[in-house]
Steps between C-alpha positions, in 0.01 A plus 500: 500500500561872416585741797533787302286778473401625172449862451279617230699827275319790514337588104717793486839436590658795468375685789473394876162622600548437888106598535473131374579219738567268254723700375708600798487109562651438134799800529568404835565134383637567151783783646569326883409835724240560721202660460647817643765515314300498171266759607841693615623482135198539318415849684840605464573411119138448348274205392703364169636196578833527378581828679341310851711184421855762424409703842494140685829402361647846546415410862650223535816645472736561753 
């Protein structure tokens, strides 16, 4: 049997709507940070995508 959880992709993914729990549930999976932390990055850098998942990796370094 299967443990893993399967997370359905959001129809438009290139934005991270976090008034959508589904798709705060898919981000938070697909990039590895807490919810937080992708409400963090989406205020500070805007809803597309690729700019959330660049401010999340910016981040990340030290």
């Amino acid at each position: 049997m299967n443990s893993e959880i399967v997370v359905a992709a959001p129809s438009d993914l290139t934005r991270v709507n976090v008034a959508l729990r589904s798709d705060i549930r898919y981000w938070t999976r697909v990039l590895g940070v807490s919810e937080l932390a992708l409400r963090s990055a989406v205020k500070c850098v805007g809803e597309h995508s690729w700019d959330v998942r660049a401010e999340l990796r910016r981040r990340r370094r030290p």
